[in-house]
N, C-alpha and C positions, 0 to 999 in steps of 0.2 A: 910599865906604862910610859911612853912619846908624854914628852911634856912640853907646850907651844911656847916658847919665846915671842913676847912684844916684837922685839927685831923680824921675828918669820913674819910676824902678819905682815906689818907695814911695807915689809918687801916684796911681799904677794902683791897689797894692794897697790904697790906702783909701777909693779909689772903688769896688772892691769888696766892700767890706765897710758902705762907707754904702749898699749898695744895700738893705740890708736894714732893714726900717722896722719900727718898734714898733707899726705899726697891726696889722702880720699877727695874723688871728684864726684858732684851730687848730679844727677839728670837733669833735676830742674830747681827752681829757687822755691819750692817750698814743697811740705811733706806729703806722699800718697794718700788718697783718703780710705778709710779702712771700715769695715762694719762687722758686725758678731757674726759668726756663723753658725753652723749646728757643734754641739757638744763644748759651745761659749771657746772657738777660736776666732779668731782677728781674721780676717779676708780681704783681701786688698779688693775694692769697687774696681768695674770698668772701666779705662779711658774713654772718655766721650770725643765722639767723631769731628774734628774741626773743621770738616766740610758739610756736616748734617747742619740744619735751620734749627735754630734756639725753638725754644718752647712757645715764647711771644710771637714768631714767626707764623708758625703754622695753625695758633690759634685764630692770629689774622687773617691770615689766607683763607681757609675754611668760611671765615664771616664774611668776606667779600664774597666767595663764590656761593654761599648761602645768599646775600643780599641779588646777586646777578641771577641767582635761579628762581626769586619767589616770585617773579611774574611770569614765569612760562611754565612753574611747576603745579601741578593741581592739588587740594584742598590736601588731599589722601597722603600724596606724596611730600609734599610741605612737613606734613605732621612726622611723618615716618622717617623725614631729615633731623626733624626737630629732636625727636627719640635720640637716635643716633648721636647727634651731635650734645645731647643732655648726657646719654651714658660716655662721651668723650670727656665731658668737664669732670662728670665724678668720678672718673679715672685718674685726671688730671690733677685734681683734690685732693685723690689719696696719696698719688704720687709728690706733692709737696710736702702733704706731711709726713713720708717717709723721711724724704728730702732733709725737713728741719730736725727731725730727732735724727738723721745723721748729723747735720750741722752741729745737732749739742754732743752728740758722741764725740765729735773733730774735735770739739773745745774743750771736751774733759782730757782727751789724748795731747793735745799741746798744752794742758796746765802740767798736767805728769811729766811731760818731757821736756816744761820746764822748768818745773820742780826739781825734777830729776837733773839738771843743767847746771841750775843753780848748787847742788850740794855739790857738784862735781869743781864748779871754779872755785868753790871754798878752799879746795883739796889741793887743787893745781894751781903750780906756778909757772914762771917763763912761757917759753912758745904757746906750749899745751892750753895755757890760762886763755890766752889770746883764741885758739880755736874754740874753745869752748865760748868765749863771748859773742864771737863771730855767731856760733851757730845760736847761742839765745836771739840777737838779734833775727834770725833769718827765722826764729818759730814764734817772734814778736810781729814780723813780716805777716807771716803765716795765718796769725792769729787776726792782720787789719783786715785781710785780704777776705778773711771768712766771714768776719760780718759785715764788709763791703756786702761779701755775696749773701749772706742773711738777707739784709739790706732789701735786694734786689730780688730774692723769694720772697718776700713777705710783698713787695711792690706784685709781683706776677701772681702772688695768692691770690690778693685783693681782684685783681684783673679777674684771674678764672674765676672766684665766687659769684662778679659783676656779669662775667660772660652766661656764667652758670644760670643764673637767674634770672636773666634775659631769656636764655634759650627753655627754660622751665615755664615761664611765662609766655613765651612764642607757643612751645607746645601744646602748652592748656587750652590759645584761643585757638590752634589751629585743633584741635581735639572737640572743640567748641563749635569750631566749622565745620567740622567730619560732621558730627552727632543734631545740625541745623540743616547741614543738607541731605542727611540723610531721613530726616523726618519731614523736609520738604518733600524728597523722592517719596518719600513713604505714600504721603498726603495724595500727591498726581497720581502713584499707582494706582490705590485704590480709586479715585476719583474715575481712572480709564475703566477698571475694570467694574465699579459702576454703572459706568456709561455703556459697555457693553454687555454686562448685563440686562440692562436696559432693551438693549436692541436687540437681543437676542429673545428677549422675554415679548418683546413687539411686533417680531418677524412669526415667531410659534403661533401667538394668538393670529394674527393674519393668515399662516396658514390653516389653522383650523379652521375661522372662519370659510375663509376659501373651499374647504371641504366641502365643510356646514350645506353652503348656498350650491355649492355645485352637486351633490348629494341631493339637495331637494328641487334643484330644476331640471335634473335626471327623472326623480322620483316624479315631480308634477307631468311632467312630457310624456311617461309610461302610464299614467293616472286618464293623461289628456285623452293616449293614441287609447289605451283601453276602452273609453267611454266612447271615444268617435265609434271605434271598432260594434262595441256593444248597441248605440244608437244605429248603425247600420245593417246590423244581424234583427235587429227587430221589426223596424221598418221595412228591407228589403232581403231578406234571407235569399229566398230562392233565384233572384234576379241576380247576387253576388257569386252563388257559386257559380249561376250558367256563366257567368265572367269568369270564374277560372277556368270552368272547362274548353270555351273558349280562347283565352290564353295558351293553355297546353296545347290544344288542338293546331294552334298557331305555330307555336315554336318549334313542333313538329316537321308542318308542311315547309317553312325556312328552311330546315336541317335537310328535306330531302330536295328541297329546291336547291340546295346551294351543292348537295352531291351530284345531283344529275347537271346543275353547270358546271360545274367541273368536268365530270364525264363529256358533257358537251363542246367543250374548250378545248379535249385532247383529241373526242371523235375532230373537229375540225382540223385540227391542227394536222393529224395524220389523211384528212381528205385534202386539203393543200396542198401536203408534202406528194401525195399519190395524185394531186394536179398537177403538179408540180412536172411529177417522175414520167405520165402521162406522154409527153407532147416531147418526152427526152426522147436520143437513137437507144439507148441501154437503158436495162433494169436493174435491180436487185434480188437476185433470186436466194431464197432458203429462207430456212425460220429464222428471225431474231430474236433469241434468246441464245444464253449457253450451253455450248454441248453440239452446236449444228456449224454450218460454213455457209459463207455468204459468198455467191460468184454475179460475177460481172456479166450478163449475156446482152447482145443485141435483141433491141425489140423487132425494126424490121431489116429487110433488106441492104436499105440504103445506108445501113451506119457500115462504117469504117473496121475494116477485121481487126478484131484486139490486139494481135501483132503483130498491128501498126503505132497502138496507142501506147502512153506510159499513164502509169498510175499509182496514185498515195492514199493511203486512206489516215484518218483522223477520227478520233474522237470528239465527239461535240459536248456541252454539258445541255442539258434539258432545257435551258433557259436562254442555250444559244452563246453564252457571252463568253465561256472558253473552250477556246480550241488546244487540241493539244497535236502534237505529230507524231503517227507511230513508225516508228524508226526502222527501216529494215522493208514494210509495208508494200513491197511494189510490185503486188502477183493482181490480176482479175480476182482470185479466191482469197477468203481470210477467214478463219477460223476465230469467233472471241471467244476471249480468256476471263477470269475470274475480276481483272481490273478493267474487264470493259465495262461489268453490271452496273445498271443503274443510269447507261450512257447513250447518246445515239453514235452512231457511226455513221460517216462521209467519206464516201471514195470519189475524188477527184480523176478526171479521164483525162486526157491532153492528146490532142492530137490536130495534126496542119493547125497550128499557132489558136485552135480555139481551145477552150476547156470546157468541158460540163460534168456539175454537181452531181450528184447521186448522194439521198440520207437517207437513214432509216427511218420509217411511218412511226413507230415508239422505240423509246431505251431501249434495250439489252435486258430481257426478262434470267432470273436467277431457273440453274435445275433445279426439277423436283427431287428432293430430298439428299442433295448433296449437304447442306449444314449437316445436317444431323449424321452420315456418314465421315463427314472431316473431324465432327464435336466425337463420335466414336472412336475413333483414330488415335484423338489427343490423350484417353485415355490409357493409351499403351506406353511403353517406354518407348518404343519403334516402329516405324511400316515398313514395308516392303511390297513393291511394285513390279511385278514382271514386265520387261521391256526389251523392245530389237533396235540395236543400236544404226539407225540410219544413216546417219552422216558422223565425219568425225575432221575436228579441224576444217569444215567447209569441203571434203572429198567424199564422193558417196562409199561408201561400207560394200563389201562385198558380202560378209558374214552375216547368215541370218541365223545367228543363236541366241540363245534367248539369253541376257542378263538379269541383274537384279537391281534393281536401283534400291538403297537404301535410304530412308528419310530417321536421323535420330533427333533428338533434342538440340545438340551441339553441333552436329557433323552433316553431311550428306555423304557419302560409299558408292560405288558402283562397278561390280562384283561380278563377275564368270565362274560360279563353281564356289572353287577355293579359292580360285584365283583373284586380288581386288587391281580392278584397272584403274583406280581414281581414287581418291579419299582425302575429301577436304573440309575442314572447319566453317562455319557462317562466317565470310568479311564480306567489306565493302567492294571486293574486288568478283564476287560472285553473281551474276546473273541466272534467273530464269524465267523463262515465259511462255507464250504458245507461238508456236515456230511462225514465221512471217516469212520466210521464201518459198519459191516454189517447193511442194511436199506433195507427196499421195499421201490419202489421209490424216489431211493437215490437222481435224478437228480432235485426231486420239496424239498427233504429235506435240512435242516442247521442243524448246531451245534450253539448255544447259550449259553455263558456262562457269566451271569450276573456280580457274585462274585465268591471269592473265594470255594467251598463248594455246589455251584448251578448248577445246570447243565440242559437244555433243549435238547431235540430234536426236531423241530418242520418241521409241513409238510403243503409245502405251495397249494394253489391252481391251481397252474400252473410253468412251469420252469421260464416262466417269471415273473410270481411274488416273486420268491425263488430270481435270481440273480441281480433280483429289489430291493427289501430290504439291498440284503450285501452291494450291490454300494451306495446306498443313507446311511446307517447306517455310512458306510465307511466314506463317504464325510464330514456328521452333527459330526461327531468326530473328524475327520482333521481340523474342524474350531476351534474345541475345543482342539486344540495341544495333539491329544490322535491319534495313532495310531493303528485301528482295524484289528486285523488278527486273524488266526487259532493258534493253539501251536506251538510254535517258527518258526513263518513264518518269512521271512525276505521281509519285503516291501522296 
């Protein structure tokens, strides 16, 4: 068994104490501050920022800008400052009293170190004695320094308790003023909805009433006309009905008086126009209605041979007020078409610088029973028209074969055989009408014009089949938002 020599210790222990050398240079003049951590080790605290605002700072600050805000802040808001700034102080509360039980933990750490200080100058002599004095004084320093700053927490305690209380007391009255004006508000709403209860309950009974009376001065007025009615049937029974019979009998001979003035109105109007035509050099010869031709002849003698004269014809409206001009028009003979009905016509004459009128005695009567052979038509997916192609591009046709003119939904066709000479869609680029220049048998012919640059004459089988095709062509385009006419007709 080592057995210690006195001499080993005392050598250990002034080897440990020359370990300590007078170069050691400290950061600053007094000791880190230090606190317990988990599992009871020492932790050196944060440095605090020496450009951050002290504690008394920004408690200030806060109070000023609290006093600046409570006249523009509202009741609500005030309160919910107040809150906030109550849970800052007891923050700040607790945060001091961390504060001082570190203060006492600092003081029990510099009694030990210099307790620990003092056994150590016991021990040491020469230079060593001196550092060691040195440093008692610097954790004597140490120790004024920390209850200066006691000192100085327990002044800024005082302060936050004061602030504290203050702002717990602001809170309360402003919590005081929430729960005043909120029973103010309380108070006016109901008092509004009150008051319109009220008027709502006052407007109901008015309108009832209102019923009520208007209900019974209905009911009296039906009570009234009954009783008149009854005192009348009693008194004069037989004497009232001969008064309706008479009424009836009345409203009758009106209704037939006012059809034969009518009748009367258009008999004159057609003996004026035939006064008129009378005392003319030309007539107007043929039916007018559709399906027929109307020619220009001299009535006597003395009128001027036709070709000498020029001539336009026009549409009239029934009423006189518009005129239209038909374009192309400038034969003696005119054939109308399915947009003359309903129309008069007027063939203006010109000749040696005079002109004279010619109109028709009535409109332009509709054929019989074309509707209902076009309304059959429509029927079908297609018609077809046998036709001899008369003219083509404005030159007469030498060929008399027979085509087919096709009418579909979409398209028009015009067909030899197998052969198709034409085939073109509804546009706005399409024409057709009843032909307007010199023709033979103007009243079974049309005008056709496909495209721009094409031109048909065609001559149908019969007048009904000519003003069969324009109306169905007509219609199969009108679905197709393309309006069919003549050159600048107006539909």
């Amino acid at each position: 068994m080592t057995k210690v020599s006195p001499e080993f210790e005392a050598e250990v222990h002034m080897e440990a104490v020359l370990s300590v050398s007078a170069d050691v240079s400290f950061p600053s003049n007094h000791f880190p501050k230090y606190k317990i951590g988990p599992d009871n080790q020492i932790v050196e605290e944060p440095k605090p920022d020496p450009d951050a605002p002290s504690l008394k700072e920004v408690v200030a600050q806060e109070t000023v800008q609290l006093t600046e805000q409570h006249e523009r802040l509202s009741v609500r808001d005030l309160a919910s400052k107040f809150d906030k700034n109550l849970a800052t102080a007891s923050k700040l509360s607790c945060e001091a009293k961390l504060r001082e039980t570190a203060s006492l933990e600092g003081h029990v750490l510099l009694k030990k170190v210099r307790d620990a200080l003092e056994s150590f100058r016991g021990r040491m002599t020469g230079r060593n004695k001196e550092d060691v004095e040195k440093a008692i004084s610097m954790v004597e320093a140490l120790a004024a320094q920390l209850t200066q700053k006691e000192g100085e927490l327990i002044q800024e305690k005082f302060e936050v308790k004061m602030l504290a209380g203050f702002l717990k007391q602001a809170s309360e009255d402003a919590k005081r003023l929430v729960n005043q004006e909120r029973s103010f508000a309380c108070a006016e709403i109901e008092s509004a909805r009150a008051v319109v209860q009220r008027f709502g309950e006052a407007l109901e009974e008015e309108e009832k009433l209102s019923q009520n009376s208007g209900k019974q001065d209905v009911e009296k007025l039906i009570e009234e006309v009954q009783e008149a009615r009854r005192i009348r049937l009693m008194h004069q029974p037989s004497k009232v009905m001969d008064m309706d019979y008479e009424l009836q009998a009345l409203r009758i001979r009106i209704r037939e008086k006012s059809i034969f003035s009518i009748k009367l109105q258009k008999e004159l109007a057609i003996s004026k126009r035939a006064e008129e035509n009378r005392y003319c050099l030309y007539k107007l010869d043929g039916t007018q209605s559709l399906g027929s031709c109307l020619r220009i002849l001299p009535r006597s003698d003395e009128a001027p041979n036709l070709s000498q004269c020029s001539f336009q014809w026009y549409r009239v409206s029934t009423e006189g007020s518009q005129t239209d001009l038909i374009l192309g028009a400038y034969q003696p003979e005119y054939a109308p078409e399915p947009l003359d009905v309903g129309k008069c016509l007027r063939a203006d004459i010109a000749f040696d610088g005079q002109t004279i009128s010619l109109t028709t005695a009535y409109p332009i009567g509709p054929a019989a029973g074309l509707t209902s052979y076009v309304d059959h038509l429509l029927r079908k997916s297609n018609a077809d028209f046998n036709v001899l192609v008369s003219q083509m591009n404005g030159q007469d046709n030498p060929s008399h074969s027979v085509h087919v003119l096709h009418v579909g939904k979409m398209r028009m066709k015009l067909c030899r055989g197998w052969m198709t000479k034409c085939r073109e869609s509804y546009s706005s680029s399409m024409q057709l009408c009843g032909v307007r220049g010199s023709c033979k048998d103007a009243a079974k012919s049309s005008f056709w014009q496909p495209k721009k640059g094409l031109s048909f004459v065609l001559k149908f089988e019969s007048e009904r089949e000519r003003n069969a095709a324009i109306l169905l062509a007509r219609k199969q385009a009108l679905d197709c938002n393309v309006a069919l006419a003549g050159p600048d007709d107006r539909i």
